[in-house]
DSSP file (Angstrom, degrees, kcal/mol; ACC not computed):
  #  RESIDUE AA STRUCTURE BP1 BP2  ACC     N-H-->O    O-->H-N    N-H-->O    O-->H-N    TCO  KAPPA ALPHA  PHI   PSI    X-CA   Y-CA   Z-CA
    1    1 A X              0   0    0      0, 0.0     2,-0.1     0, 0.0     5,-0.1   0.000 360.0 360.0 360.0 125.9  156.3   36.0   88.4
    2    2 A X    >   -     0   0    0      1,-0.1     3,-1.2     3,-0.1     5,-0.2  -0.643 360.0 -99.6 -90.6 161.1  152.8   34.4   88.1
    3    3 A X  T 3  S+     0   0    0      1,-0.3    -1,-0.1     2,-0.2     4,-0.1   0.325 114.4  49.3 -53.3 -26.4  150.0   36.1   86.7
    4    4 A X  T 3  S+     0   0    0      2,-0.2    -1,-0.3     1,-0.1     4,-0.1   0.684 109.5  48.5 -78.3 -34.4  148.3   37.3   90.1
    5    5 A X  S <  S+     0   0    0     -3,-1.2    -2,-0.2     2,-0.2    -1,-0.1   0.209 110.6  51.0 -64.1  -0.2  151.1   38.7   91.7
    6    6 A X  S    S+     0   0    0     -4,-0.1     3,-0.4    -5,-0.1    -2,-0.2   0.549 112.7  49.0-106.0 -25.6  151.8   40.5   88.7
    7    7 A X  S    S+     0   0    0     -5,-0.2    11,-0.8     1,-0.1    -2,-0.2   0.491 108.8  51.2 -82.9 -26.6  148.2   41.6   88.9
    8    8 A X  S    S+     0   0    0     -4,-0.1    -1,-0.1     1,-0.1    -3,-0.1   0.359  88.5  76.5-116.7  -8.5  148.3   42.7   92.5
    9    9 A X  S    S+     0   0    0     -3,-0.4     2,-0.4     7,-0.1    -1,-0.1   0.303  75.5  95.4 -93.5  18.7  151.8   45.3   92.6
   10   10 A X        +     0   0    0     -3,-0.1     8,-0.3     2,-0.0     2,-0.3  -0.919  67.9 169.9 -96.6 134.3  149.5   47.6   91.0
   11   11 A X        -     0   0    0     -2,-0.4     2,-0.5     5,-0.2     5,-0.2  -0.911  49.8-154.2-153.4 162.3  148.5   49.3   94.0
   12   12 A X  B >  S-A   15   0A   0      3,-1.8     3,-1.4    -2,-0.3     2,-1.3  -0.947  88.4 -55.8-135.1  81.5  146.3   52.6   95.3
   13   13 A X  T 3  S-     0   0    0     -2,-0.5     3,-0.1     1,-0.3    -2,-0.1  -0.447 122.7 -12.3  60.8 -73.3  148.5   52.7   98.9
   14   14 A X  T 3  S+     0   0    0     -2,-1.3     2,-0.5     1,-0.1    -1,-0.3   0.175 123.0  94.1-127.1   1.3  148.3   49.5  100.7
   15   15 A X  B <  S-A   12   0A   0     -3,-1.4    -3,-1.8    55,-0.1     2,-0.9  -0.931  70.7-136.7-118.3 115.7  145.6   48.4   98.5
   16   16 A X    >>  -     0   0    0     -2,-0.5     3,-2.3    -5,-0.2     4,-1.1  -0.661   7.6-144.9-104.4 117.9  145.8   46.5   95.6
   17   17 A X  T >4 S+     0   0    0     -2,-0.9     3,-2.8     1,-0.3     4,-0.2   0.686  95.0  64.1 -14.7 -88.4  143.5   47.8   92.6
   18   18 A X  T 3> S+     0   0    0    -11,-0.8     4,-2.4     1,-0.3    -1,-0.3   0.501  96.8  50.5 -19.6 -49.3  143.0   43.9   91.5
   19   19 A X  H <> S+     0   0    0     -3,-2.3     4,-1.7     2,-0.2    -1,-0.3   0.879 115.7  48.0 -86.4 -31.5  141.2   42.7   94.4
   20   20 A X  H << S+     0   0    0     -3,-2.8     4,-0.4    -4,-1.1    -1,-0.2   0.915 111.9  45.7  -3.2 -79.9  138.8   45.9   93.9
   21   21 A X  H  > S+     0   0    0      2,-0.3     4,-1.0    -4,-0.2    -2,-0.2   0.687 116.6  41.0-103.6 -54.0  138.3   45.4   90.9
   22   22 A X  H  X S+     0   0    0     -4,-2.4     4,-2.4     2,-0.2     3,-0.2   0.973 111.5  64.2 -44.4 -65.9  137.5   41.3   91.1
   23   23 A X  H  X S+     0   0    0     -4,-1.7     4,-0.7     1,-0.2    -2,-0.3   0.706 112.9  27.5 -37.2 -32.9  135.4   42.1   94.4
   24   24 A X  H  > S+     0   0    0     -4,-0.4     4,-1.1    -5,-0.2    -1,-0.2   0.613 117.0  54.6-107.5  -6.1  132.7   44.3   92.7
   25   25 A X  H  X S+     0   0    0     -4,-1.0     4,-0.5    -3,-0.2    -2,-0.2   0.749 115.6  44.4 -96.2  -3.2  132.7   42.8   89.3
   26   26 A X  H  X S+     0   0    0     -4,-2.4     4,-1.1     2,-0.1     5,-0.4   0.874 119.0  39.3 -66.0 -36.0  132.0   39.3   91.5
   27   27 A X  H  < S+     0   0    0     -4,-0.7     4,-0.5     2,-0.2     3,-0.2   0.849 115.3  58.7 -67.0 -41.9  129.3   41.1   93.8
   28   28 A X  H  < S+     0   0    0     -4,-1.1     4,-0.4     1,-0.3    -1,-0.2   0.834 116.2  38.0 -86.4 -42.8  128.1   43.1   89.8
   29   29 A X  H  < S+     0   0    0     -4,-0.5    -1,-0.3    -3,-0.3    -2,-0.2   0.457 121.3  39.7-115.5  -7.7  127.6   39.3   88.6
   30   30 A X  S  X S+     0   0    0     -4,-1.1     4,-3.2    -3,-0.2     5,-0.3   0.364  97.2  81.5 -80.5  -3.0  125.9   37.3   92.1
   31   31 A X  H >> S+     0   0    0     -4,-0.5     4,-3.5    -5,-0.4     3,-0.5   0.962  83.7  51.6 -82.4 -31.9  123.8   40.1   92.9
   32   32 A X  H 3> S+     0   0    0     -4,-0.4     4,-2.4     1,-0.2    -1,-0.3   0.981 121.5  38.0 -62.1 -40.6  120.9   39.3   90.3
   33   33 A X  H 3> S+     0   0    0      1,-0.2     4,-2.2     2,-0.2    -1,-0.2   0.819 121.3  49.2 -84.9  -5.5  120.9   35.4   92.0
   34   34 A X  H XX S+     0   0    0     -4,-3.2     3,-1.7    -3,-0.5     4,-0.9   0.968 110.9  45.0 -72.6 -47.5  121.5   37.0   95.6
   35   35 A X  H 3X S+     0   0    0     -4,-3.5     4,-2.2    -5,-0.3     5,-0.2   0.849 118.8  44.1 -67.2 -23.9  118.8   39.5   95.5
   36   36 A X  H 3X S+     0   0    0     -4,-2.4     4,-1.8    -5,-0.4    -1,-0.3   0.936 113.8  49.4 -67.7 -31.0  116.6   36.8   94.1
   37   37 A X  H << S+     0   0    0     -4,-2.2    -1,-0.2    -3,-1.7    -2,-0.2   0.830 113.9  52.4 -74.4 -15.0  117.9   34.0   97.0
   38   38 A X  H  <>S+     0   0    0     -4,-0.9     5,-2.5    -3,-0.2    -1,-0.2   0.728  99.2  57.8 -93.1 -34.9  117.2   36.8   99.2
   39   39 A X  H ><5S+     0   0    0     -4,-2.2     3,-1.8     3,-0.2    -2,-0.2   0.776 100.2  64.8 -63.4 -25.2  113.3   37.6   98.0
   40   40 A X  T 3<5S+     0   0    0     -4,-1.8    -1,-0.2     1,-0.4    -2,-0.2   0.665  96.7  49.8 -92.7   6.8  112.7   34.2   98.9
   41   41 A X  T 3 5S-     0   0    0      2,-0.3    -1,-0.4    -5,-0.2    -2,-0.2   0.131 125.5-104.1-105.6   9.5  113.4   34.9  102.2
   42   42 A X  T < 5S+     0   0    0     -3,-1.8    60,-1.1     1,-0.2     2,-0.3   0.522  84.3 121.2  84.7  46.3  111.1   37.9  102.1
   43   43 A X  E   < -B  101   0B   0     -5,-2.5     2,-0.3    58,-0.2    -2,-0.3  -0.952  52.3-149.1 -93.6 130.3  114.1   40.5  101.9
   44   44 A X  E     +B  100   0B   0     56,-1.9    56,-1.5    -2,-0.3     2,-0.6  -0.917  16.4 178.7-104.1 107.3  114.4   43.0   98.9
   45   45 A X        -     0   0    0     -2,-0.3     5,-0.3    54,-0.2     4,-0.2  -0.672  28.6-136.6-126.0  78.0  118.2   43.7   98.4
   46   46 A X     >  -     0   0    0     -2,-0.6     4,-0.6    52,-0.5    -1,-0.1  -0.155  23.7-117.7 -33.9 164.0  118.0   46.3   95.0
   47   47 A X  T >4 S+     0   0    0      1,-0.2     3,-1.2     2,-0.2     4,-0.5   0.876 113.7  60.7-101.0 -35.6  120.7   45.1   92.8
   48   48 A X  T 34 S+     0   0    0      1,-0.3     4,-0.3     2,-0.2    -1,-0.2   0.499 100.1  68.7 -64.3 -11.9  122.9   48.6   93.0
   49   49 A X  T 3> S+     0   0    0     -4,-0.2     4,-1.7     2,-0.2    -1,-0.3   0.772  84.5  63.1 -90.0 -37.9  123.0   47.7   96.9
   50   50 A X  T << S+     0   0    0     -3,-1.2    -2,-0.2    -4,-0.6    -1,-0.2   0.841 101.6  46.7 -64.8 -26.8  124.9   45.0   96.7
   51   51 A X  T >> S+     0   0    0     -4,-0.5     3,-1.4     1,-0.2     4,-0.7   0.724 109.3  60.5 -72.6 -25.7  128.1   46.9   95.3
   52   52 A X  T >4 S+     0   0    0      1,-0.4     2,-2.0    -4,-0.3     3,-1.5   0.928 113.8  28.8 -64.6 -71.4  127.5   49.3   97.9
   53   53 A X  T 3X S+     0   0    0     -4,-1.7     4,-0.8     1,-0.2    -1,-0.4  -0.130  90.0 106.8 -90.1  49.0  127.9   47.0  100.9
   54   54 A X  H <> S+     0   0    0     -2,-2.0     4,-1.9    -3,-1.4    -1,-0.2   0.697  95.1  38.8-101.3 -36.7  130.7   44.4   98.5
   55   55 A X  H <X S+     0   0    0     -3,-1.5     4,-1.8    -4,-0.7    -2,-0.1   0.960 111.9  48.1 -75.4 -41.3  133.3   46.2  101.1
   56   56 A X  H  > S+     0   0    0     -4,-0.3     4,-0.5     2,-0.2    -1,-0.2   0.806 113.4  48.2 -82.3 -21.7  131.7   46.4  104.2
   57   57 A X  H >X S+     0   0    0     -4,-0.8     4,-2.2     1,-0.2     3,-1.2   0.942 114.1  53.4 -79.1 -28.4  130.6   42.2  104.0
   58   58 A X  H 3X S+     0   0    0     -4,-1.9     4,-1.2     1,-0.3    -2,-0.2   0.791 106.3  51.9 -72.9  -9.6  134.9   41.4  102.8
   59   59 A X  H 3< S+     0   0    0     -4,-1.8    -1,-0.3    -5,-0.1    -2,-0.2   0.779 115.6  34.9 -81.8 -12.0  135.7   43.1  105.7
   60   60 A X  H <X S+     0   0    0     -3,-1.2     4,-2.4    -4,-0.5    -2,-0.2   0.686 118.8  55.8 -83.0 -36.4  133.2   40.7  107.9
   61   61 A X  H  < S+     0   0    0     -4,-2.2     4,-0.4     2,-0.2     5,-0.3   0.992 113.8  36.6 -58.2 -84.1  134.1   38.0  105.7
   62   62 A X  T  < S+     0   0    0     -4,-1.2    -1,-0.2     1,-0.2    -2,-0.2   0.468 108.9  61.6 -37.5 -17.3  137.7   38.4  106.4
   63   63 A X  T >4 S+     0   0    0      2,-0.1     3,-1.7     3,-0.1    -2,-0.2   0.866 111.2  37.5 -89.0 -67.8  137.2   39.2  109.8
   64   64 A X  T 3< S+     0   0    0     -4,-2.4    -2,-0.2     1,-0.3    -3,-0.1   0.725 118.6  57.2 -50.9  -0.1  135.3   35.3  110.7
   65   65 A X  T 3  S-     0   0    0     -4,-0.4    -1,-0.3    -5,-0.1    -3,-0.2   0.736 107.6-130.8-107.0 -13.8  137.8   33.9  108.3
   66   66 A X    <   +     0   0    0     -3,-1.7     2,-1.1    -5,-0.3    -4,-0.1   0.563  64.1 129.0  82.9  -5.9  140.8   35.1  110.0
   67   67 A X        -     0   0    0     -6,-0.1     5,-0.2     5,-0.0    -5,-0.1  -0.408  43.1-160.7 -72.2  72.2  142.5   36.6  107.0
   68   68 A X        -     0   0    0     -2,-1.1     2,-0.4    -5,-0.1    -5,-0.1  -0.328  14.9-168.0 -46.7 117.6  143.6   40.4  108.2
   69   69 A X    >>  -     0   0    0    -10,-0.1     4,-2.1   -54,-0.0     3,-0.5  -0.872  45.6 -96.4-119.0 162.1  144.1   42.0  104.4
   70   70 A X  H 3> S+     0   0    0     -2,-0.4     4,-1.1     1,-0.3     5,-0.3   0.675 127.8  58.7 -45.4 -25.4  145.9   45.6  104.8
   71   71 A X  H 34 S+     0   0    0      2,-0.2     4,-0.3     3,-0.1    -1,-0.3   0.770 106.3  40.5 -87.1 -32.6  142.1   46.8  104.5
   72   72 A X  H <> S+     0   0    0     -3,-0.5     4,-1.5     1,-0.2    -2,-0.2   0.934 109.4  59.8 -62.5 -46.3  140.8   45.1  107.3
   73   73 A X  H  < S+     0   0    0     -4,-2.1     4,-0.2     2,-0.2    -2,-0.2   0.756 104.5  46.0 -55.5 -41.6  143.5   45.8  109.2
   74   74 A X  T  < S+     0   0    0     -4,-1.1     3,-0.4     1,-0.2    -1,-0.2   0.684 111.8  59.5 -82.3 -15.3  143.1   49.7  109.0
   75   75 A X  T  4 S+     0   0    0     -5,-0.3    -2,-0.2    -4,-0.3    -1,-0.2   0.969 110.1  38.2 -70.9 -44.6  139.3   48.9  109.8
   76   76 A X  S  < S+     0   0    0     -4,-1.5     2,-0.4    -5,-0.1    -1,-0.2   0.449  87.1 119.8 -89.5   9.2  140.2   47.3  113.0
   77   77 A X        -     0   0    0     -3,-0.4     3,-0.2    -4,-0.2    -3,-0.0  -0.625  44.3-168.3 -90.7 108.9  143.1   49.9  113.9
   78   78 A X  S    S+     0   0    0     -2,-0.4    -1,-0.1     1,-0.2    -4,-0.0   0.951  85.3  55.0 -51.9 -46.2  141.9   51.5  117.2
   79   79 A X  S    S-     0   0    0      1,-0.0     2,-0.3     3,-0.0    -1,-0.2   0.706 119.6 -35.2 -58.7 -60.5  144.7   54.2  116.7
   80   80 A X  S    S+     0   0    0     -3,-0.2    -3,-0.2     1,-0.1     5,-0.1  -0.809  70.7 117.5-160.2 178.6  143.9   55.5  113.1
   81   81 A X     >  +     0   0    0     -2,-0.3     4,-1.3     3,-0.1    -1,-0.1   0.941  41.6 162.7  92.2  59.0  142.5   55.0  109.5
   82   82 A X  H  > S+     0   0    0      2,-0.2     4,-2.1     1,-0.2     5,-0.2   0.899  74.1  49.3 -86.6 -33.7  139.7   57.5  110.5
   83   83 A X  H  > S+     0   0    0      2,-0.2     4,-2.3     1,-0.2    -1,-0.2   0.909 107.5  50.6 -63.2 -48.6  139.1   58.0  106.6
   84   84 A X  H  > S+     0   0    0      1,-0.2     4,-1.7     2,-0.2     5,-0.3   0.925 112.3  54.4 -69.1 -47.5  138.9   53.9  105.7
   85   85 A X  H  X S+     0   0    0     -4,-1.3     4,-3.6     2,-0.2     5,-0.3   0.938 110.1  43.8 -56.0 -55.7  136.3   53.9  108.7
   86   86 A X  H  X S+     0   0    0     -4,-2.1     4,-1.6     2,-0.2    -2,-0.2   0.827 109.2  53.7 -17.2 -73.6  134.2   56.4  107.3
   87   87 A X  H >X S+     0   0    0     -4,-2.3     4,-1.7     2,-0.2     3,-1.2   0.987 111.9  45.5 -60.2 -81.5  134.2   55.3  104.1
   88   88 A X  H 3X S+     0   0    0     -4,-1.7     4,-1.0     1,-0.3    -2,-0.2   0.795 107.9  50.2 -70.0 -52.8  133.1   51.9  105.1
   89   89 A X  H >X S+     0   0    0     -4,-3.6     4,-2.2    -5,-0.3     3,-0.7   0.921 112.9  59.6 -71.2 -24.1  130.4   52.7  107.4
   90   90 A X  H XX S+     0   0    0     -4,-1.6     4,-4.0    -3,-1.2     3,-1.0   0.993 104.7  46.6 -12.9 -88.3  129.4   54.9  104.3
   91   91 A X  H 3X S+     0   0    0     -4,-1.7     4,-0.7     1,-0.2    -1,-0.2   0.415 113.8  44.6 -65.1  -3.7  129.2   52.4  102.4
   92   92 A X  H <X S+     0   0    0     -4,-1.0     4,-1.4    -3,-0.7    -1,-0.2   0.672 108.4  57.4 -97.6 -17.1  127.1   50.2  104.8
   93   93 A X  H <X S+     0   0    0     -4,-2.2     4,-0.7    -3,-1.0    -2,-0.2   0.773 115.2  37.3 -55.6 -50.6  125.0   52.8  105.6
   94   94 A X  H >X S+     0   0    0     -4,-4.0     3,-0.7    -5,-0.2     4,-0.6   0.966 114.6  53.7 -41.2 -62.0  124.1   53.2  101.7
   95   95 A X  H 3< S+     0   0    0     -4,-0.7     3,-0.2     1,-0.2    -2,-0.2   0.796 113.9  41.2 -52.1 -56.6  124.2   49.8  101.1
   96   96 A X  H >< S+     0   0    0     -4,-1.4     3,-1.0     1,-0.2    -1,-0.2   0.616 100.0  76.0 -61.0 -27.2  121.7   49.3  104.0
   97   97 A X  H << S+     0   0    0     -4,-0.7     2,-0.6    -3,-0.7    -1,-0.2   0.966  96.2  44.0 -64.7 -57.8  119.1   52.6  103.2
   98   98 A X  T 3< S+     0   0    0     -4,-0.6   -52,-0.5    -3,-0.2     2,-0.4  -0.104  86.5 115.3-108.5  30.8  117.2   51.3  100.2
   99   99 A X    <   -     0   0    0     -3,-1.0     2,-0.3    -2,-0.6   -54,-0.2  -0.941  43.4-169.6-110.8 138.4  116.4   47.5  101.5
  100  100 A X  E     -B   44   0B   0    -56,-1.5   -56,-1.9    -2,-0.4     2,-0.3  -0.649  17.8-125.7-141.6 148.1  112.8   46.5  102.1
  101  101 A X  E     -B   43   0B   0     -2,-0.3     2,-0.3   -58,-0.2   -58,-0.2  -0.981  25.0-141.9-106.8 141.7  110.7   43.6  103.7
  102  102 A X        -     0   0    0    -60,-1.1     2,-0.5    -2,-0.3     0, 0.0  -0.631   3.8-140.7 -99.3 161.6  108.6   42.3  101.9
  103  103 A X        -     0   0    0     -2,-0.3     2,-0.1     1,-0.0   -61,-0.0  -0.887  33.0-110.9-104.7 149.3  105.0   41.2  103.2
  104  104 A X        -     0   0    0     -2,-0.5     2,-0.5     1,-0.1    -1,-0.0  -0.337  33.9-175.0 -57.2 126.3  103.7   38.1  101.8
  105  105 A X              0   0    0     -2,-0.1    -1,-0.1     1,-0.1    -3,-0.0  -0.921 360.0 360.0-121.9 139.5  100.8   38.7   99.5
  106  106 A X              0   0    0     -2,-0.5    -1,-0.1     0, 0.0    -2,-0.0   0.647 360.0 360.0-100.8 360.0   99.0   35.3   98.1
């Protein structure tokens, strides 16, 4: 068994812990160069804001990319998954509260 599939039956329902767990500790370690790539665009994206919305952009991600992961899928489920829906617009709602424009000062 290789080392990622071995990584990946540990699992919280249909959802496997690992890709969690890689998905915010990668968002925990861009977000200082996003929020900066992001000032320079005059957006201020707090650094704790990025974890917040780390679900709701792989489900966007996954959605343009064409990969349907068991989380996406209960996201796009007309039918059900009222909780997973919740939760995610939660977590974009958060994500979204505390982000500022900035105005240009010289």
């Amino acid at each position: 068994m290789i080392p990622i599939a071995f990584l990946r039956q540990f699992r919280l329902g249909d959802y496997a812990i690992f890709d969690f767990a890689v998905s915010f500790l990668g968002i925990y370690l861009l977000s200082p160069l996003l929020s900066k790539l992001f000032l320079k665009i005059r957006i201020d994206i707090p650094r704790q804001n990025w974890l917040y919305l780390t679900l709701p952009i792989g489900i966007v991600f996954h959605l343009i990319f064409g990969r349907i992961t068991p989380l996406t899928r209960d996201f796009i489920d007309i039918q059900g998954h009222y909780i997973v829906k919740i939760v995610i617009l939660g977590l974009l709602f958060i994500g979204l509260n505390d982000i500022k424009i900035v105005n240009k000062t010289n």
